[in-house]
C-alpha positions as CSV (number, residue, x, y, z in Angstrom):
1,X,-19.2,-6.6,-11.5
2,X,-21.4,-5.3,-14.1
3,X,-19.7,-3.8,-16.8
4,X,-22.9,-1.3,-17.9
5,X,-22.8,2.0,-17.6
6,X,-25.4,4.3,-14.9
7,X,-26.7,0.6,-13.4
8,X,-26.7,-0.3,-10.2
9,X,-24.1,-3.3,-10.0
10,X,-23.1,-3.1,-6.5
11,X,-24.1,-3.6,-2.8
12,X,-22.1,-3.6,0.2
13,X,-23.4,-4.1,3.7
14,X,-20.9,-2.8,6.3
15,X,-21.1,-4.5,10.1
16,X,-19.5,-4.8,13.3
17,X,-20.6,-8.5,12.8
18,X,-19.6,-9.7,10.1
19,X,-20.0,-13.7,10.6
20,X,-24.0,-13.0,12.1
21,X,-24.2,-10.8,9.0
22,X,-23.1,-13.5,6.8
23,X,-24.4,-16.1,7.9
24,X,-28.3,-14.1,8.4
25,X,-28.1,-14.0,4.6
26,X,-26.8,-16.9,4.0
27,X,-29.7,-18.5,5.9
28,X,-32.1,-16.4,4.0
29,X,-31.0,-16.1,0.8
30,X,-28.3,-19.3,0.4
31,X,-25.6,-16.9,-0.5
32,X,-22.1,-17.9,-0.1
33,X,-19.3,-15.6,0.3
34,X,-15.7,-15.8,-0.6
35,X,-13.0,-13.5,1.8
36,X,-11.0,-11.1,-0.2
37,X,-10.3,-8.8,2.6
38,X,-7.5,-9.0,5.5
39,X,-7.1,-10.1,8.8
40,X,-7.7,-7.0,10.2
41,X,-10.2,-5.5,7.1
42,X,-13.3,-8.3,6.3
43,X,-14.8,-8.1,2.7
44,X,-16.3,-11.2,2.1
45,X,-17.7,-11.1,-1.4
46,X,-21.0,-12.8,-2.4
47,X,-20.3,-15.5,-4.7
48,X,-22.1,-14.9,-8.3
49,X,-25.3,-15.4,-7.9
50,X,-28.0,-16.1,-11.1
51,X,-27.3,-14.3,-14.1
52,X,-28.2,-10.6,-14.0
53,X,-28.2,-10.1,-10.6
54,X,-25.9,-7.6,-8.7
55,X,-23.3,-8.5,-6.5
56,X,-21.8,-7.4,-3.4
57,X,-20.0,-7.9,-0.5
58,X,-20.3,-7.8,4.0
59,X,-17.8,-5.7,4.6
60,X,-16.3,-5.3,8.7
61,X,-16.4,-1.8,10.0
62,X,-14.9,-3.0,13.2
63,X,-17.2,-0.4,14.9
64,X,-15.7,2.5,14.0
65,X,-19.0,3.3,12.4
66,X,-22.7,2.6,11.8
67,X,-23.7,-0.6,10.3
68,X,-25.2,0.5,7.0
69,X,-26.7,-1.4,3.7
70,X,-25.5,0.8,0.0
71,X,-26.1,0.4,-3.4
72,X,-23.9,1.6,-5.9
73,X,-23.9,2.7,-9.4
74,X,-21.2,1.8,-12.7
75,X,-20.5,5.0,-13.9
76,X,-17.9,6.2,-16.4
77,X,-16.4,9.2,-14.7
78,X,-16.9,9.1,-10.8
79,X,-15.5,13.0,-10.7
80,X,-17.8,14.1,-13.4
81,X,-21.1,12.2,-11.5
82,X,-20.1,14.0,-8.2
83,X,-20.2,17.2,-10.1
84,X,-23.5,16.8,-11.9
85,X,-24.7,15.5,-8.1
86,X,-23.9,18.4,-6.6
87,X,-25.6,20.8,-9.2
88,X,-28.7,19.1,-8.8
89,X,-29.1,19.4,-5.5
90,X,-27.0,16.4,-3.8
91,X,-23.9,16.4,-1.9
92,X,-20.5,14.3,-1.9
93,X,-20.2,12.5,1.8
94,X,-16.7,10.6,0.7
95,X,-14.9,12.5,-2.2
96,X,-13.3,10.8,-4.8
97,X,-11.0,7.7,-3.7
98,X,-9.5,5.0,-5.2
99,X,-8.7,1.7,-4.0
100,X,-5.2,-0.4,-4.9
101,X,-6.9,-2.0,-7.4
102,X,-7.6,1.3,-9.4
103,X,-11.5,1.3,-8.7
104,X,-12.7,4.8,-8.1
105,X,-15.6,5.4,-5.8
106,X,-17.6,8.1,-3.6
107,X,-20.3,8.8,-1.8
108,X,-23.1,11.0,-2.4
109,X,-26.9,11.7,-0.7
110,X,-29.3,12.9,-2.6
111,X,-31.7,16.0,-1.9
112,X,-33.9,14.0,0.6
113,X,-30.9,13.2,2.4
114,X,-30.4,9.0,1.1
115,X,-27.2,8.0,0.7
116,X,-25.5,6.1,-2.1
117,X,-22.3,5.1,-3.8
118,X,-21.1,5.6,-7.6
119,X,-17.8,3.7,-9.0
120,X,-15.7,2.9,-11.7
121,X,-13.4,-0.2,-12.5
122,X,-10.2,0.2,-12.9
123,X,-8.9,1.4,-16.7
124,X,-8.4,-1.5,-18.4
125,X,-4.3,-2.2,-18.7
């Protein structure tokens, strides 16, 4: 992951099908992915691709939702972007979270409705 501030640095692709979903880009674009999810939780990561471009990851939604395509933006204070979203005009769709690993994320649309992510990594030990 990037480690600049306000860029986007991150996509994920969530799927019910997560090896056709792969493997599509994989045809297209000759990425490669690396698993780093579970059995029963895909997250197959895209392996670093040229310098300066974002990564990502296909992640398995098992159909509990829509398939969906997100970018997401390095910021340093996901709490603080959720609150500066909100007074201009957006809305938080996933509140604040954080994963095991100590990356914080949500979800916000903006005014017209499109949805994105924001994050940050985890404090440095």
């Amino acid at each position: 992951m990037s480690t600049i501030t306000n860029a986007v640095s991150w996509f994920e692709v969530g799927t019910d099908r997560p090896e056709e979903t792969g493997r599509f880009y994989t045809d297209v674009f000759g990425w490669a992915f690396t698993e780093q999810g579970t059995a029963d939780a895909s997250y197959r990561v895209v392996d670093p691709g040229p310098e300066g471009s974002i990564q990502g990851a296909v992640r398995a939604t098992g159909g509990a939702g829509p398939n969906y395509a997100i970018f997401y933006v390095q910021v340093a204070d996901v709490a603080d972007t959720c609150r500066r979203a909100e007074a201009a005009g957006g809305k938080v769709l996933v509140p604040v979270q954080a994963n095991d690993n100590g990356l914080t994320f949500a979800h916000l649309l903006d005014p017209a409705g499109n949805h994105f992510g924001v994050f940050a990594p985890p404090a440095a030990a």
